[in-house]
N, C-alpha and C positions, 0 to 999 in steps of 0.2 A: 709651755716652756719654763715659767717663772719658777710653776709648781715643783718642775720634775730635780731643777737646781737647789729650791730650797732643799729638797729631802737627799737628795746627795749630799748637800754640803752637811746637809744634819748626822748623815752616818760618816762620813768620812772628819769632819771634827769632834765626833768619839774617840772614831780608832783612832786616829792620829794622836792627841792627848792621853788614851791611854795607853798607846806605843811608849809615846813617851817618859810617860809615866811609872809603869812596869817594867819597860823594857830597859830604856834608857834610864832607870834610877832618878829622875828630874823630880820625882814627887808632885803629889794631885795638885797642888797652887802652881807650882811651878810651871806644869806641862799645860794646865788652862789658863793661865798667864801667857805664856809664851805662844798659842793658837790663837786668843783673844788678839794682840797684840799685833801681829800678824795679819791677821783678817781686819782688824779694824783699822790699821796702819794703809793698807792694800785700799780698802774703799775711800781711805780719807785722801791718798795720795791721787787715785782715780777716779772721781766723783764720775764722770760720764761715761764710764767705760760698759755700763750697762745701766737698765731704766731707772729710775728716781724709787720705784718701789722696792729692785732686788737693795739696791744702793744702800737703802734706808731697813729691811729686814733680814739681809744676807747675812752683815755682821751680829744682829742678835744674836740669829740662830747660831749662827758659828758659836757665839758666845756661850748661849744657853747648853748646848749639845756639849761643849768642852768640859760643863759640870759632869757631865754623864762619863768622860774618860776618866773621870779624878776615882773610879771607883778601883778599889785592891783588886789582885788577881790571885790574891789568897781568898779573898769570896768569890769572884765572877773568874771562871775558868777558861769557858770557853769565849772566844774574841767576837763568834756570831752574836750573842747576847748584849754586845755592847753599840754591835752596829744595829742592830733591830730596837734599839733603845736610843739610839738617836734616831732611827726614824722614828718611833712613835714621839719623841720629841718634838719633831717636825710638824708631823701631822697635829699636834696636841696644841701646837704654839699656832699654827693658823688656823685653826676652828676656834679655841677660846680668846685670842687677843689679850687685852687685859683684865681679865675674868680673877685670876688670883692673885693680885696685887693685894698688899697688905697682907699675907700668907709666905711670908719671907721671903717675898722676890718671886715676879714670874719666874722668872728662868729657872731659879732653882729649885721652888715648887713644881714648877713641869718636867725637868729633870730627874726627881725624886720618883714622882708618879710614872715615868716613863721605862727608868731601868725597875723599879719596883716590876712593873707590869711584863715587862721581858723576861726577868726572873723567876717571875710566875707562871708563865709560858710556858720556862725550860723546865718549870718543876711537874704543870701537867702533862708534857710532852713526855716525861721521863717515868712518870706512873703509867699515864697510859701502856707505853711500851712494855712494862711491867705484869698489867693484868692482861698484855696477847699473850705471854709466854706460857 
């Protein structure tokens, strides 16, 4: 159950910042400010509302993944590549722990490495498709 929330909340504080972001004109600080802020407002105000672990890793990720919305939508087009990029976020942030500290910030190092790897995804997806025809 823990797991299946972390990665939800991992794709859905993409989309959502970069809803707001792109859509809503708010700009990339702006829209990961305002998600951060939000979620870690929400945990500080309900410390018990769920276990001491989501409590204490729910708002990273929410954090860490909001980096992931801050990206333009004059490069990332389509909105699946932003949700598949916070979940690889997700999953990247609970296998490594604090493995890239000192590499500009977990979160935004796992961030980087995560829409990076979605990106790449969409681009061998789309050759592929390429040499069926």
């Amino acid at each position: 159950m823990d797991i299946s929330l972390i990665l939800i909340a991992g794709i859905l504080s993409a989309i959502v910042t970069f809803y707001l972001n792109n859509q809503m004109q708010l700009g990339g600080v702006m829209a990961s400010a305002g998600v951060s802020v939000v979620a870690g407002g929400f945990f500080y105000l309900f410390p018990e509302l769920l276990n001491s672990y989501l409590t204490t890793n729910l708002p990273l990720i929410i954090m860490g993944a909001s980096f992931v919305g801050m990206a333009t939508s004059r490069i990332i087009k389509q909105t699946w590549i932003i949700g598949v990029s916070g979940l690889f976020f997700s999953i990247i942030f609970l296998f490594t722990g604090s493995f890239f500290e000192g590499y500009g910030g977990n979160l935004g190092t796992t961030a980087a490495i995560s829409l990076c790897s979605a990106f790449g995804l969409n681009l061998l997806i789309r050759k592929a498709n390429f040499f069926k025809i």
